[in-house]
C-alpha positions in Angstrom: 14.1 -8.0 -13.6 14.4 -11.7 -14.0 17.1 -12.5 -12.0 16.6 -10.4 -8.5 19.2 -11.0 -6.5 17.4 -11.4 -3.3 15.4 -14.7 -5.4 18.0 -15.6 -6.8 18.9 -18.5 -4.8 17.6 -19.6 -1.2 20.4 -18.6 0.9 19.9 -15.1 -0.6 15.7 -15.0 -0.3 16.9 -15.7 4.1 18.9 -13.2 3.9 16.3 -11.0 2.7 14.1 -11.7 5.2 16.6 -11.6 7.8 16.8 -7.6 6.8 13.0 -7.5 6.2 12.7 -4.5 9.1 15.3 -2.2 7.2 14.0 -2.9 4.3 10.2 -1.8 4.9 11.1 0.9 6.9 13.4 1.9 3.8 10.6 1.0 1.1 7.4 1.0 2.5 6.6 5.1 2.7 8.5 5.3 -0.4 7.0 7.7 -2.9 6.8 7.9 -6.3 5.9 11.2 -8.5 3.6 12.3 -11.1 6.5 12.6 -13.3 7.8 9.0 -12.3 4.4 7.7 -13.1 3.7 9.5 -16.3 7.5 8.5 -17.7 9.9 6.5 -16.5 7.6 3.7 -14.6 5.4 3.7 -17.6 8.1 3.0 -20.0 8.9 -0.8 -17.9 5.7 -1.8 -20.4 7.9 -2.1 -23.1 5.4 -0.8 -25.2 3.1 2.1 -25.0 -0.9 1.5 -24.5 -2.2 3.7 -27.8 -4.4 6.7 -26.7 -7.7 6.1 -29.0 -10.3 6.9 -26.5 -12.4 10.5 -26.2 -15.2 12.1 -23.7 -18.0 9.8 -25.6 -15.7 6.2 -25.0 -15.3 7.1 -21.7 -19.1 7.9 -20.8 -20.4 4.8 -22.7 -17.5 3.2 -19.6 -18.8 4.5 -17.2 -22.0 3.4 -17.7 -21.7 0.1 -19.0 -19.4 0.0 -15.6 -22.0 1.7 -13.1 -24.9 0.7 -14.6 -25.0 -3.2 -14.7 -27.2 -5.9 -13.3 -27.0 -4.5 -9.8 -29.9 -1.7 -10.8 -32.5 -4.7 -11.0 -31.6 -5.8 -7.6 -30.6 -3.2 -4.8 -33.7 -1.3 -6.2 -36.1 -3.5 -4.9 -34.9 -4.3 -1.7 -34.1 -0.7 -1.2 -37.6 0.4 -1.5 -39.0 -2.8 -0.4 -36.9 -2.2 3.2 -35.4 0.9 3.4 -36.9 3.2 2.1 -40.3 2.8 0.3 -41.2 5.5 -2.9 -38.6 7.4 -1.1 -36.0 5.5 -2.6 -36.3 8.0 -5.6 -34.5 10.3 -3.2 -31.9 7.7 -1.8 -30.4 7.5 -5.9 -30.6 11.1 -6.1 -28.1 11.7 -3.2 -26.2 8.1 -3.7 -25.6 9.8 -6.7 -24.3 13.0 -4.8 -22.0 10.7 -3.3 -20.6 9.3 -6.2 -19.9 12.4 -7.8 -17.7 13.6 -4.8 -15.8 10.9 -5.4 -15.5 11.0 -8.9 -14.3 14.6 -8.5 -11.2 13.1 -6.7 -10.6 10.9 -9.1 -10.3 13.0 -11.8 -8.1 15.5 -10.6 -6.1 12.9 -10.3 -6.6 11.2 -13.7 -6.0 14.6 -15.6 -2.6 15.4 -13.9 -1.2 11.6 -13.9 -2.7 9.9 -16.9 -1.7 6.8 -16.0 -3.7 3.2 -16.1 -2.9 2.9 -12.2 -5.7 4.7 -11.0 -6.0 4.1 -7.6 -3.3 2.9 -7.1 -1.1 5.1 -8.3 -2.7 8.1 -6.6 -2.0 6.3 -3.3 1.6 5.4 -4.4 2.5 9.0 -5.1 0.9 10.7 -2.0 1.1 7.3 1.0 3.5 5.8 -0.5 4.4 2.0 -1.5 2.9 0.1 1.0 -0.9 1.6 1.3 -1.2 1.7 -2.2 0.6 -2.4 -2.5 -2.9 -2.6 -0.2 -5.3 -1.2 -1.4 -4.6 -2.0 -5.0 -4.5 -5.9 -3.7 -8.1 -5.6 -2.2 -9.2 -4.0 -5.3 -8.0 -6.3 -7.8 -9.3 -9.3 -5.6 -12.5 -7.7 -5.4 -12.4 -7.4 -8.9 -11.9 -10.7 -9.5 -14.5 -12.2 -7.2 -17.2 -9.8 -8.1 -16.6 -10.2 -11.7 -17.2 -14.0 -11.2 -20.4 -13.8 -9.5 -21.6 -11.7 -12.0 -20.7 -14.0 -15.2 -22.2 -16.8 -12.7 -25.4 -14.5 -12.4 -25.1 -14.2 -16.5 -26.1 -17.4 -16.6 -29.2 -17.0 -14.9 -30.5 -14.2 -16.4 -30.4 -15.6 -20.0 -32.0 -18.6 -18.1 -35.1 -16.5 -17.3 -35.0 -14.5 -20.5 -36.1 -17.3 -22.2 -37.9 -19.5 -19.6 -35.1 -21.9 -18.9 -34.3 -22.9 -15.7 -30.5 -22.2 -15.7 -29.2 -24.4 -12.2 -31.0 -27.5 -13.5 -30.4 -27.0 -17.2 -27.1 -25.8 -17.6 -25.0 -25.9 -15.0 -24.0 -29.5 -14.5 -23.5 -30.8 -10.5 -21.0 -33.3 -9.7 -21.7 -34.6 -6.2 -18.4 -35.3 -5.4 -17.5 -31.3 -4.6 -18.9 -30.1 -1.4 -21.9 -27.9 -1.5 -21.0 -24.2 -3.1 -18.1 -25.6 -5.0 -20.3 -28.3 -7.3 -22.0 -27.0 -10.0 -20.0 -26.3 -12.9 -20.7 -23.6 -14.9 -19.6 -23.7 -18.2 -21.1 -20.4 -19.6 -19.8 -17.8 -17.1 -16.2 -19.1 -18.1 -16.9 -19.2 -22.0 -18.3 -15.4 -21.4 -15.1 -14.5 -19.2 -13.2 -16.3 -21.9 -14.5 -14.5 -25.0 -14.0 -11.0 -22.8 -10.2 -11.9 -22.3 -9.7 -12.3 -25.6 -11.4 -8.9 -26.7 -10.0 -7.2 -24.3 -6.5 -8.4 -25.4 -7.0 -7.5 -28.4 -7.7 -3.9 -28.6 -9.2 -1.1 -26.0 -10.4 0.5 -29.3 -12.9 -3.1 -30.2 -13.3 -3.5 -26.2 -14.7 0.2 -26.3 -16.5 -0.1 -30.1 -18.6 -3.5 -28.4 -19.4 -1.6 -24.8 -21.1 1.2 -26.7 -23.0 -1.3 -28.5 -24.1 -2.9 -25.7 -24.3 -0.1 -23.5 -26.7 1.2 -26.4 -28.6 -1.7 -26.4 -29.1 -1.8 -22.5 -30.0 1.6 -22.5 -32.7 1.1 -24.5 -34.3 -1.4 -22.2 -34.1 0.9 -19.5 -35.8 3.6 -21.1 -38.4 0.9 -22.2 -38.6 -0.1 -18.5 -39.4 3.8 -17.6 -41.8 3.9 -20.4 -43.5 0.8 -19.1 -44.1 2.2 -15.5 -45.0 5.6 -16.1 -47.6 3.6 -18.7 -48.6 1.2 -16.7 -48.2 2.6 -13.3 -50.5 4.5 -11.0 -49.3 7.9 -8.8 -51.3 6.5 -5.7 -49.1 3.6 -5.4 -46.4 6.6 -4.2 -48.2 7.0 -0.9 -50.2 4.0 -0.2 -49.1 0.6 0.6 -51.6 -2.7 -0.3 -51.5 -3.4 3.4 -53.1 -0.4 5.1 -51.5 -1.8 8.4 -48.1 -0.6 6.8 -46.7 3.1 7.2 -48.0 5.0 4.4 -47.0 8.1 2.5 -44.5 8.8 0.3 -41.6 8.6 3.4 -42.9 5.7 5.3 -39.7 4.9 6.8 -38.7 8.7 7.7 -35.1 10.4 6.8 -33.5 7.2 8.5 -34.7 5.3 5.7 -34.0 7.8 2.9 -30.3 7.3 3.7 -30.5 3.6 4.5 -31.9 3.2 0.9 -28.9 5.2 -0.1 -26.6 3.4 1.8 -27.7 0.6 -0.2 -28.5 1.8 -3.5 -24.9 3.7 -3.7 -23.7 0.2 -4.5 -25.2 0.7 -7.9 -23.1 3.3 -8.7 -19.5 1.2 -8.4 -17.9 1.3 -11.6 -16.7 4.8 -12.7 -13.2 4.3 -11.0 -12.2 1.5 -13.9 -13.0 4.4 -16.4 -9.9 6.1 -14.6 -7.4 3.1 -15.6 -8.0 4.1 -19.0 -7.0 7.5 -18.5 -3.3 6.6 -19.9 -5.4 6.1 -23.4 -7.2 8.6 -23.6 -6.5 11.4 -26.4 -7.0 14.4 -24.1 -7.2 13.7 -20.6 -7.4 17.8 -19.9 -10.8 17.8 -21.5 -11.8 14.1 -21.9 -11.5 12.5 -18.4 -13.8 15.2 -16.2 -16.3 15.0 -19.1 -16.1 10.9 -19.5 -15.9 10.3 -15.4 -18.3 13.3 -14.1 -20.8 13.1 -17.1 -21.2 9.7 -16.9 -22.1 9.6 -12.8 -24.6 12.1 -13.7 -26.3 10.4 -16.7 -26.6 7.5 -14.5 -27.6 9.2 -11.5 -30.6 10.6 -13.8 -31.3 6.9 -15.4 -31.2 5.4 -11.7 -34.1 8.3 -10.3 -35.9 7.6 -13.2 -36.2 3.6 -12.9 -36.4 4.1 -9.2 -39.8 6.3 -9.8 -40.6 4.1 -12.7 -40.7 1.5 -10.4 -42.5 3.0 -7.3 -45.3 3.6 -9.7 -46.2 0.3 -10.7 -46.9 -1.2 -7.4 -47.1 -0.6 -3.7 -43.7 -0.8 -2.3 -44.7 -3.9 0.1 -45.3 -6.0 -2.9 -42.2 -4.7 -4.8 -40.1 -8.2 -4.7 -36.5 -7.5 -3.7 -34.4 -9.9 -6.4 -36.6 -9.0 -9.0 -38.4 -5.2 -8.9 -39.2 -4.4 -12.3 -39.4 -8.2 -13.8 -41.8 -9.5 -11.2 -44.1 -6.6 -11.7 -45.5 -7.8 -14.3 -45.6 -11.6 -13.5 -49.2 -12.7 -12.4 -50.7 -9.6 -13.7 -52.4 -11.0 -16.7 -50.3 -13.5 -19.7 -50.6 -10.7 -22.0 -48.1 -9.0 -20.1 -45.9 -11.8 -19.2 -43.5 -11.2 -21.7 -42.3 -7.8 -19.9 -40.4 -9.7 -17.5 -38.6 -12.1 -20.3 -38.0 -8.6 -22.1 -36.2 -7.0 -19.1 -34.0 -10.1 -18.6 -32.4 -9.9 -22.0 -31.7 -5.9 -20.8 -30.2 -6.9 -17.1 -28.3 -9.9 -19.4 -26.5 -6.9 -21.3 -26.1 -5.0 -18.5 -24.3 -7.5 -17.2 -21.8 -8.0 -20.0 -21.2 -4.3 -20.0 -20.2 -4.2 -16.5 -18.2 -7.3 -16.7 -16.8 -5.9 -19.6 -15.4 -2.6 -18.1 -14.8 -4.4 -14.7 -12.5 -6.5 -16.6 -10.8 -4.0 -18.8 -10.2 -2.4 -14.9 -8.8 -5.3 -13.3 -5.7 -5.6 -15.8 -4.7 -1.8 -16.1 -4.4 -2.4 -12.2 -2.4 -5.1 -12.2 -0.1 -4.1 -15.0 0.8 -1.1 -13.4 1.5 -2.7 -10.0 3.4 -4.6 -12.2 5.3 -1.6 -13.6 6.2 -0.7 -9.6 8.0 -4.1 -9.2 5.6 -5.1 -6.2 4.9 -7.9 -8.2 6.9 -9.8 -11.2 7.1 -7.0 -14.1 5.7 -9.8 -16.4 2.6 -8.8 -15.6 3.3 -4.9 -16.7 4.0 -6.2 -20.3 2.2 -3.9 -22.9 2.0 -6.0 -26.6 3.7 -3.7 -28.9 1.3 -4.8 -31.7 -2.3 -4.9 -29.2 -1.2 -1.9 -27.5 -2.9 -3.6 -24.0 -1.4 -5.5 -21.1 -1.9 -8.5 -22.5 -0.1 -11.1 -19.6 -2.0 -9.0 -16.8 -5.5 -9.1 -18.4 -5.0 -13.0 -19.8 -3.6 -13.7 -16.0 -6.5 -12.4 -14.4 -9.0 -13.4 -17.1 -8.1 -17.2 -16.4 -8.6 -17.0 -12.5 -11.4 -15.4 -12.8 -13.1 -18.0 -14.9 -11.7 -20.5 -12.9 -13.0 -19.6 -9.7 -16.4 -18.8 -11.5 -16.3 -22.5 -12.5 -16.9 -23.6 -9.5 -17.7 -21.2 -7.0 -21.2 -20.9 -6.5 -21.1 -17.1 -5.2 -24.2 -16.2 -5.6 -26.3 -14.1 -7.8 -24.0 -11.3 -5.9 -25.3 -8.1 -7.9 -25.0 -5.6 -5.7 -21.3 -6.7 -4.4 -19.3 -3.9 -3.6 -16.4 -4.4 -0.7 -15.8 -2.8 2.1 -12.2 -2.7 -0.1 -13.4 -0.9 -2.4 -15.0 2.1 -0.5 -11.8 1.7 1.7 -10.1 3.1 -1.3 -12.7 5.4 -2.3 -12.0 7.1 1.2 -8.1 7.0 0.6 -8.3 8.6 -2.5 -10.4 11.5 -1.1 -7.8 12.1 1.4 -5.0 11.9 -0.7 -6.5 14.8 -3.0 -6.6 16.9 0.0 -3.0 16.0 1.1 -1.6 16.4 -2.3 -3.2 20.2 -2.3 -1.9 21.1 1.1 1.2 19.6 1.3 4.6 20.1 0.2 7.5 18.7 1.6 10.0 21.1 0.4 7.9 24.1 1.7 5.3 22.9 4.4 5.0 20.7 7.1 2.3 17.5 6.8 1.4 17.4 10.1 -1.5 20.0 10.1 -3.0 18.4 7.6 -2.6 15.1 8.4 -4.0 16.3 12.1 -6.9 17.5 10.4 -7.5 14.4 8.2 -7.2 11.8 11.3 -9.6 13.9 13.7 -12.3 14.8 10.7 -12.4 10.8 10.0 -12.9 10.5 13.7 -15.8 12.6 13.8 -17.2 11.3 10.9 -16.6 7.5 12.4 -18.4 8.6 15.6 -21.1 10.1 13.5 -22.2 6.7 12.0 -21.4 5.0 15.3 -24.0 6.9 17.3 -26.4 6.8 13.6 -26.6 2.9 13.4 -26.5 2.0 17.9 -28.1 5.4 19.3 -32.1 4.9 19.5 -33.9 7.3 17.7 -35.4 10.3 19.7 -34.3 13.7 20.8 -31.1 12.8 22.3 -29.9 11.0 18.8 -30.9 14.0 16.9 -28.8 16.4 19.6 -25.8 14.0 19.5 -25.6 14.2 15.8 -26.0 17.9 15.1 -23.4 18.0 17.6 -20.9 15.9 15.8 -22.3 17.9 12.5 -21.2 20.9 14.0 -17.6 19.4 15.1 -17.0 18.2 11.9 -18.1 21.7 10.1 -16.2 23.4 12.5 -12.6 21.1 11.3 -13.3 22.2 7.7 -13.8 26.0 8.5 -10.7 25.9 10.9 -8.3 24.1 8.6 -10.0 26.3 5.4 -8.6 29.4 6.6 -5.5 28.5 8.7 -3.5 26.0 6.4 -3.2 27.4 3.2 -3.0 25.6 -0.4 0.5 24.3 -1.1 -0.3 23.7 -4.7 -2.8 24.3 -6.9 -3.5 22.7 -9.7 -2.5 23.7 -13.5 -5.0 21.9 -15.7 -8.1 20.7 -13.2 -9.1 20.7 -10.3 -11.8 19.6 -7.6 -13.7 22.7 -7.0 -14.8 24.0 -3.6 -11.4 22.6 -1.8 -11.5 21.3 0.9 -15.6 20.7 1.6 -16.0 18.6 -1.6 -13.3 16.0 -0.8 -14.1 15.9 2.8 -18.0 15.7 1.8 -16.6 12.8 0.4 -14.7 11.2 3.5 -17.7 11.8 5.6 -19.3 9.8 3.0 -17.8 7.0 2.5 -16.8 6.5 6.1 -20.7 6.8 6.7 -21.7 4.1 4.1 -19.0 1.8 5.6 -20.9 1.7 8.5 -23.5 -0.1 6.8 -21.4 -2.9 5.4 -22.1 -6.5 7.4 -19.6 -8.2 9.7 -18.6 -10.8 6.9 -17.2 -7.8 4.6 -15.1 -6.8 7.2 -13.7 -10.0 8.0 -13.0 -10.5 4.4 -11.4 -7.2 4.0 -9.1 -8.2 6.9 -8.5 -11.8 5.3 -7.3 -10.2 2.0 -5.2 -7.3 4.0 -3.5 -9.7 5.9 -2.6 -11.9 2.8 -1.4 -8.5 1.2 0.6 -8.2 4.1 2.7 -11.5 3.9 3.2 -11.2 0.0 4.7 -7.7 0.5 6.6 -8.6 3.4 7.6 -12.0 1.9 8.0 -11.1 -1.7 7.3 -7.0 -2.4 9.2 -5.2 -0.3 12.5 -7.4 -1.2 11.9 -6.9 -4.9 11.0 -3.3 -4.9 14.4 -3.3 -2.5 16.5 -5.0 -5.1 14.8 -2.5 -8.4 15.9 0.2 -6.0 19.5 -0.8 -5.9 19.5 -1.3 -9.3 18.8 2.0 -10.2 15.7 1.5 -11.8 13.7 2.9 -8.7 14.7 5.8 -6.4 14.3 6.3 -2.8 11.5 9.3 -2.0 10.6 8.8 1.5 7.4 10.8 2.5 10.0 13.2 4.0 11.9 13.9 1.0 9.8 13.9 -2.4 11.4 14.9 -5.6 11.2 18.2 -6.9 10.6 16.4 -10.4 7.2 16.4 -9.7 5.3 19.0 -12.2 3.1 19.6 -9.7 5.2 20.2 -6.5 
């Protein structure tokens, strides 16, 4: 795929554009298939990635993705404003949340092993362009989040051992505007040293996260063990400033699901642990163990820090950027060396999620690679690493150059409104791919169903975060419960299941997916007015690379033969699970 012959010289690339319409309209609802993906679009890798992972590698992935830095964070500031003690409660159902969504993925995973993840789930069921999309967002989110947090690295080793990181180590040229500046040298050795493992071998990347993963756990549980030591019960229910609400719900339901809102966050990191699903040994068994079992493990770890927490002081003292550390500063200097002890564990927290995180990034990008969206070089698997080395080396570099000099913030608790835009797709694809069968049913009731449920849902969290609380709020929303019951129950029992599945399956079809859109929809309601506006900055530059470059290339693999035309009207019968 070197030499495409709408790039192959300029008067050709204006050509191409001049047939641009044809050309979307011909490629952009293109599907592929599960078979597609699982054999002939894997094979443009060259080489095959080796399958060396089981149930246990996958866990110890998902929580050295999940559980990172942003625990020590959104914890605080959760309980501190959202929620109070009850913030025990917003993990316990941010946790629900995830779950739903991990359910989706691993249906998913276990039928179309394949390193895509979300992206290839999109591909086969919306076709070329939505999943072009909303793998673009991902991987950029990827790549800016994974730079804050080797930024934020720094820091934390800083504080582990009482060195003041901005001043000591990160050198300031005053020549760079303000936020672009400071130079930091460590976040790109750490990003640097990453790329290389990760290069090298999925079996080392996976031997070094369980060791650190080990090692992190075992600061949380002495974090638990410190607060149910040191902590009182009364500080559950009663704040230092009696002026404050009290009790163990002092900011009512509203704030239970604020806190989870924000706290939900904390969970991001089990959908990397599906772009290892093309190496793992027996995806039948392994992936709902690895994906599901590590979202629960967590869940239990997050309730347990959260009450852990709420026990060693009043929740208006808790300091939002650093709960469990600063509960212990000014107490007495005997127990000063708490908080130096629990910024060695956020430090290996870190480098577990940035570790997984990273591993994530270049399955992506190799397998949008392997679509011809982008140049194939970057779906090159090393015959002797057995990992897509140009895609993760590719990535690794940008990221460390933007974490150079980009001073992003101590951005812990990142997630984008990208990334639970995907987390919504993905839960609506499941449901599609159940109900629909092109040969044998028509889309249209479900995709009816899917557009007026998310409209409910959206005008749910509308009249949640702008209606004033009182009696006609509360009528409002059980009416809009109610509605959006009533869609599930009516589309239930008059659209029956076009497929079902062979090996796994999301149980409880349809509620547990659309639990899930409901959800996701609702947290995006919480996101600020800057993620949105950088979620339509990076659509829109998604846009013009697949109208300027994707759509032309995927045009010319097409009539080459090495893609084929499946419209969403007309999907191959290939497909082992049509």
């Amino acid at each position: 795929m070197s030499n495409l012959s709408s790039f192959s010289n300029f008067k050709s690339y204006i050509n191409a554009l001049r047939d641009t319409p044809r050309r979307i309209s011909r490629r952009a609802g293109s599907v592929s298939t599960t078979f597609d993906e699982t054999s002939s679009v894997r094979f443009r890798s060259g080489g095959n990635m080796k399958k060396t992972l089981r149930w246990h590698d996958l866990i110890c992935f998902g929580v050295g993705g999940m559980v990172g830095a942003g625990v020590f964070v959104t914890t605080g500031t959760a309980s501190h404003d959202k929620a109070g003690p009850a913030v025990i409660l917003s993990y316990a159902i941010a946790g629900f949340c995830a779950l739903l969504s991990a359910f989706c993925y691993t249906e998913f995973a276990v039928h179309m092993p394949v390193a895509g993840g979300a992206f290839s789930y999109i591909r086969v069921t919306f076709g070329e362009f939505m999943a072009f999309i909303t793998g673009a967002n991902l991987i950029m989110d990827y790549v800016f989040s994974n730079a804050a947090v080797a930024r934020s690295l720094t820091v934390y080793i800083g504080t582990a051992i009482n060195v003041s990181a901005e001043s000591k180590w990160r050198i300031t040229l005053s020549s760079l505007p303000n936020g672009f500046n400071q130079l930091d040298l460590i976040a790109v050795l750490v990003i640097i040293v990453l790329t290389v493992i990760i290069c090298y071998s999925t079996r080392e990347s996976s031997v070094l996260n369980m060791i650190l993963t080990a090692l992190h756990i075992l600061f949380i549980l002495f974090v638990i063990i410190m607060g149910f030591w040191r902590g009182d019960p009364k500080n559950f229910t009663k704040p230092s400033d009696p002026k404050l609400p009290g009790g163990f719900f002092p900011f009512g339901a509203p704030g239970v699901f604020n806190g989870a809102t924000l706290v939900y966050l904390s969970y991001i990191g089990y959908d990397a642990v599906s772009t290892l699903a093309e190496e793992v040994k027996n995806p039948v068994t392994d992936i709902p163990i690895g994906v599901t079992g590590s979202v629960i493990l967590v869940t239990a770890l997050y309730c347990l820090m959260a009450t852990s927490m709420s026990m060693l002081l009043p929740y208006d003292l808790i300091q939002p950027e650093a709960p469990f550390s600063g509960a212990f500063i000014g107490k007495s200097n005997k127990w000063n060396w708490v908080s130096n002890v629990i910024g060695v564990g956020a430090s290996f927290g870190i480098l577990t999620s940035l570790l997984v995180a990273m591993l994530g990034q270049a399955r992506y990008l190799c397998v949008i690679g392997r679509s011809n969206i982008v140049p194939a070089w970057f779906a090159k698997v090393h015959p002797k690493t057995s990992t897509p080395v140009n895609a993760s080396a590719f990535l690794g570099i940008f990221t460390a150059a933007i974490a150079l000099f980009t001073d992003l913030g101590v951005l812990l608790n990142l997630v984008s409104i990208g990334t639970l835009f995907v987390f919504y797709m993905v839960a609506n694809a499941v449901i599609y791919r159940r109900y629909v069968s092109v040969e044998t049913t028509s889309r249209w009731p479900t995709l009816s169903f899917l557009l007026s449920f998310s409209c409910t849902s959206l005008l749910f969290t509308l009249l949640w975060w702008l209606v004033p609380h009182g009696k006609p709020k509360g009528f409002v929303l059980g009416a809009c419960s109610l509605v959006a019951i009533g869609l599930v129950v009516l589309f239930n029992y008059s659209v029956p299941q076009a497929r079902k599945p062979e090996l796994w399956g999301v149980p409880l079809m349809p509620w547990i997916p659309s639990m899930s859109i409901f959800l996701n929809i609702f947290l995006l309601g919480n996101l600020d007015g800057p993620s949105y506006a950088r979620f339509g900055f990076f659509s829109a530059v998604a846009v013009l690379v697949y109208v300027g470059y994707s759509v032309h290339a995927s045009f010319d693999a097409e009539e080459q033969g090495l893609l084929s035309l499946k419209d969403v009207e007309n999907v191959d019968k290939s497909s082992p699970n049509s």
